[in-house]
C-alpha positions in Angstrom: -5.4 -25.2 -38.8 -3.8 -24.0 -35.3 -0.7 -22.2 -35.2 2.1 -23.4 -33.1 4.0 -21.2 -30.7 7.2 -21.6 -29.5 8.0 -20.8 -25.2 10.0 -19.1 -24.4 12.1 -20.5 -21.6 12.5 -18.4 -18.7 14.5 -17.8 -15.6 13.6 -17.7 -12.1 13.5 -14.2 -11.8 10.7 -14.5 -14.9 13.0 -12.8 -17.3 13.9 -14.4 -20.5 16.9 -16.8 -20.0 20.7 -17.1 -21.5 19.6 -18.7 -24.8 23.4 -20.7 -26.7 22.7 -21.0 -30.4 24.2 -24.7 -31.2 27.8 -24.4 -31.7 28.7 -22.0 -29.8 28.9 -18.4 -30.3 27.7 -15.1 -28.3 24.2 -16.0 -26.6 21.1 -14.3 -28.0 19.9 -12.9 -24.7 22.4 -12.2 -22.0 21.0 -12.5 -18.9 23.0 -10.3 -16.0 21.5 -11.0 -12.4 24.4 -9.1 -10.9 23.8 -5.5 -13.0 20.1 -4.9 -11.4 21.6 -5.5 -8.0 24.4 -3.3 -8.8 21.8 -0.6 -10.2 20.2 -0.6 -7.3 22.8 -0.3 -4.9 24.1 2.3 -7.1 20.9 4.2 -7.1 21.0 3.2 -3.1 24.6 5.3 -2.8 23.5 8.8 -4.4 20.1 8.8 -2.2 22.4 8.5 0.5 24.7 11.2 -0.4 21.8 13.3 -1.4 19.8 13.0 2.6 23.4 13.7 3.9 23.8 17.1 2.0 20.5 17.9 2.9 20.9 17.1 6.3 24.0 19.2 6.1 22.2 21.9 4.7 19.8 22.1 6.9 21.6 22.2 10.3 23.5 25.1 8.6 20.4 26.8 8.4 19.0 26.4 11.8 22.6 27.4 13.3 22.3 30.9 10.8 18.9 31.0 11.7 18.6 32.1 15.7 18.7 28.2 17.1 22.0 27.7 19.0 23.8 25.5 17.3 27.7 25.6 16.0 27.7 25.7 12.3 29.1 22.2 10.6 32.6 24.2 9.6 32.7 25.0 14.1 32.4 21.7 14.6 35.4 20.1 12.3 37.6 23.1 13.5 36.6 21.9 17.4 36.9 17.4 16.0 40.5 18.6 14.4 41.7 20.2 18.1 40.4 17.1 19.8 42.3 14.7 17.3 45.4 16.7 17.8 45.8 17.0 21.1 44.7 12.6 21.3 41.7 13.5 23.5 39.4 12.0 20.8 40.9 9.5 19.8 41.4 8.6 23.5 37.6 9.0 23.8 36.6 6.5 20.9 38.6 3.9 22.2 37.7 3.5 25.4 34.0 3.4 24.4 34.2 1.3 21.9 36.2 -0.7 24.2 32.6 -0.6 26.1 30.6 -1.3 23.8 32.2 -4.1 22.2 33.2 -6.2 25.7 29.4 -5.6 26.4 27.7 -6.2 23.2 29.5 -9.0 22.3 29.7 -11.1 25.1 25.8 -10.3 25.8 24.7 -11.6 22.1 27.4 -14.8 22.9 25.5 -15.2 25.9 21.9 -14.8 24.2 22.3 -16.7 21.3 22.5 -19.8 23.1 20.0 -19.2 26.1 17.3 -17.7 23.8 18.2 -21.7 21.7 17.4 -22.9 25.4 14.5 -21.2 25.3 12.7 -21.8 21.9 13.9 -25.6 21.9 13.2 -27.0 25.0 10.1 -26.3 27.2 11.5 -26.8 30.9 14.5 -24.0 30.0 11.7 -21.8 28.4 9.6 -22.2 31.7 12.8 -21.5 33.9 14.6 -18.6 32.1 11.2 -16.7 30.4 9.6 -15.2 33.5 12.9 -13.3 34.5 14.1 -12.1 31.0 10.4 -10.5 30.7 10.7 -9.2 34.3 14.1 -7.6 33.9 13.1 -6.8 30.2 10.6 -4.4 31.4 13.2 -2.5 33.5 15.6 0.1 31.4 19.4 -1.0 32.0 19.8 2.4 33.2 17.5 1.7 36.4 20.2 -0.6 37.6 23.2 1.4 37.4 23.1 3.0 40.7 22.6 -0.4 42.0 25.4 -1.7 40.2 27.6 1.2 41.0 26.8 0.6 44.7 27.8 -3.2 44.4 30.5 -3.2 41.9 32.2 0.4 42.6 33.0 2.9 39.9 35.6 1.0 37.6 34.8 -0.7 34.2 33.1 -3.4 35.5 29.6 -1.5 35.5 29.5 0.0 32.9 30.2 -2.7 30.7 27.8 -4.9 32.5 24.8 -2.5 32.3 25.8 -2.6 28.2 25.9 -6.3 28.4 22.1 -6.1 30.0 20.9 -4.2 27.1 23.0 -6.1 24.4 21.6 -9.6 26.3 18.0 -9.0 26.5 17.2 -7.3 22.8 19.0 -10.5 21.4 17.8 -13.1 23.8 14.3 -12.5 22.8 15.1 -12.4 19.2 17.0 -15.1 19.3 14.0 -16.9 21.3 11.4 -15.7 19.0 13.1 -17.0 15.5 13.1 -20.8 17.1 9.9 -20.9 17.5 9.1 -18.9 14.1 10.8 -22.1 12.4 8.0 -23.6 9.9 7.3 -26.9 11.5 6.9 -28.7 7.8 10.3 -28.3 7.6 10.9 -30.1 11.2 8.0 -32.5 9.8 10.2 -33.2 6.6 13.8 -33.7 7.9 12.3 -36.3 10.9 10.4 -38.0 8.1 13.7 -38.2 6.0 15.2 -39.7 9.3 17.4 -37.0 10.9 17.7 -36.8 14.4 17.5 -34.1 17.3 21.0 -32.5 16.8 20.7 -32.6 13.0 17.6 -30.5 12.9 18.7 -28.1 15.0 22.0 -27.6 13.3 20.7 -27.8 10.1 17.2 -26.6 10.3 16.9 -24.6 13.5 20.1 -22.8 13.5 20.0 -21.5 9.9 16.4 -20.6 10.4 16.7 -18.5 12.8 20.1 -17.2 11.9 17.8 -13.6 10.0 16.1 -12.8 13.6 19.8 -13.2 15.2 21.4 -10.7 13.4 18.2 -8.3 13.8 18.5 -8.9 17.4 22.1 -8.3 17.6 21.4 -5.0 15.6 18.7 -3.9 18.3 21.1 -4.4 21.0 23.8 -2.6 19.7 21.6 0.3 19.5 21.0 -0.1 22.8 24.8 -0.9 23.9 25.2 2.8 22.7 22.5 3.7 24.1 23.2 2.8 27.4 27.0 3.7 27.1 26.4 7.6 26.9 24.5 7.1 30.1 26.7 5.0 32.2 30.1 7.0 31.3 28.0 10.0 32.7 28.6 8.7 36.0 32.3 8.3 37.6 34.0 8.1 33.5 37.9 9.5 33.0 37.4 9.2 29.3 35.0 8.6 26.7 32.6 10.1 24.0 30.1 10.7 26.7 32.3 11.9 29.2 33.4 14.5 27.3 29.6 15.5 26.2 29.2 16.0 29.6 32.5 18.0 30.2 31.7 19.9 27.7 28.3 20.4 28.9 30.1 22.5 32.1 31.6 25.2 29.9 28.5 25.0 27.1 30.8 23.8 24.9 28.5 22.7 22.0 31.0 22.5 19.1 32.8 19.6 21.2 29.3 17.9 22.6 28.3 17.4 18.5 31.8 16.7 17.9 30.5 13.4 20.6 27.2 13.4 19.0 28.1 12.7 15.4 31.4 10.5 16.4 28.7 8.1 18.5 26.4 8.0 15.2 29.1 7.3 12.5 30.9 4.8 14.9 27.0 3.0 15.1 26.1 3.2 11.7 29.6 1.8 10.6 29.0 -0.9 12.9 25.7 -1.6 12.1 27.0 -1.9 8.7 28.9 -4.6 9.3 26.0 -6.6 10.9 24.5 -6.3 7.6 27.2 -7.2 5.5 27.4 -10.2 7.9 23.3 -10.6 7.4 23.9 -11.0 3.6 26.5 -13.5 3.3 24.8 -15.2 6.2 21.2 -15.7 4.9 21.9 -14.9 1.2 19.3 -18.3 0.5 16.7 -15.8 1.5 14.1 -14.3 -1.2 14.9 -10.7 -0.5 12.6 -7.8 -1.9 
């Protein structure tokens, strides 16, 4: 005599699913995607909070213990003067100014050529050998160049962000078209879609993840590269003033720069992330 067992139905995530008893009422097990995700960030937050204290801490430590560094109270007295008397704020807007011109118009400029690239052979053949040449050379290298040819205005120093922006994103961009799995090519000719569809529906979504992780690479490098170019023939911004500063060994106002370059980068990096997940939310994510 065998026993019969009952299964259990489950959800995708393996868990037990949302069971209804027949006519209505509460349901036996409630399943809640949305509380492990909100665990997690949660538990995401407070490590967070805790690495910043501690990073706190311990740069109060080396600036009490014999390195010469301005203590973390130092530096908010010297980010307070700055904000009142509008030399900061001065300073952030006219490199983020910079950095957006340069980062954005170099990803809307690499999206499309690193498409080029991955999706047709003769543009790959054409525009490959000089991205790699010119990707080998720091945007840096060219600045006296394009200091000599373009003078010492805005122009160069946004372009020289817009090189580092285009070429971490180009590549990127080129590298998730031809990362596409061809089955899925394979299945939407079979099912009769042409050229433009795939691309637009298959290609483009695709590649969408290595976008954004090439856009994030070059806006590490737009900031990068910004700090560097206002160095040189700059009437304001964040690393203008580092340098300024620099003259009269001011070091309370060059971490004042330091720390206002990082916060400004990680809130903007942020956002590329918060655009990541509502862009490829159909991934399976870890």
């Amino acid at each position: 005599m065998t026993s019969r067992t009952t299964a259990v139905p489950k959800n995708r995530h393996g868990a037990p699913a949302e069971i209804v008893p027949r006519g209505g009422g509460s349901p036996s097990t409630v399943s809640a995607p949305r509380a492990p995700i909100m665990a997690r960030r949660t538990k995401m937050w407070i490590l967070n909070g805790v690495s910043l204290v501690a990073g706190i801490g311990i740069w109060w430590l080396m600036a009490l213990g014999g390195f010469q560094f301005p203590t973390p109270p130092e530096v908010v007295v010297a980010a307070i003067e700055l904000w009142r008397e509008g030399i900061l704020q001065r300073d952030i807007l006219a490199s983020l100014a910079r950095v957006l011109t340069g980062f954005l118009v170099g990803s809307a400029v690499a999206i499309p050529v690193g498409f080029l690239m991955g999706w047709y052979t003769v543009a790959r053949g054409l525009f490959e050998p000089w991205i790699q040449f010119f990707r080998t050379i720091p945007p840096l290298a060219l600045l006296p160049l394009v200091l000599v040819l373009l003078g010492i205005g805005e122009l160069p120093k946004v372009f020289v962000i817009f090189l580092a922006a285009f070429l971490a994103c180009v590549i990127s961009t080129y590298q998730g078209v031809v990362s596409v799995d061809k089955t899925l090519i394979n299945a939407a000719t079979v099912l009769g879609a042409k050229d433009g569809t795939i691309f637009a529906r298959v290609v483009v979504p695709a590649s969408t993840p290595f976008i954004l992780v090439g856009m994030r690479v070059g806006l590490g490098s737009a900031w990068a590269t910004l700090v560097a170019a206002e160095l040189l023939a700059a009437q304001a911004g964040l690393g203008y003033r580092m340098q300024q500063a620099q003259l009269y060994y001011d070091l309370s106002t060059i971490f004042v720069g330091i720390i206002a370059i990082g916060i400004l980068g990680l809130a903007m990096d942020r956002l590329l992330l918060l655009a990541e997940s509502k862009l490829t939310g159909w991934q399976e994510r870890r």
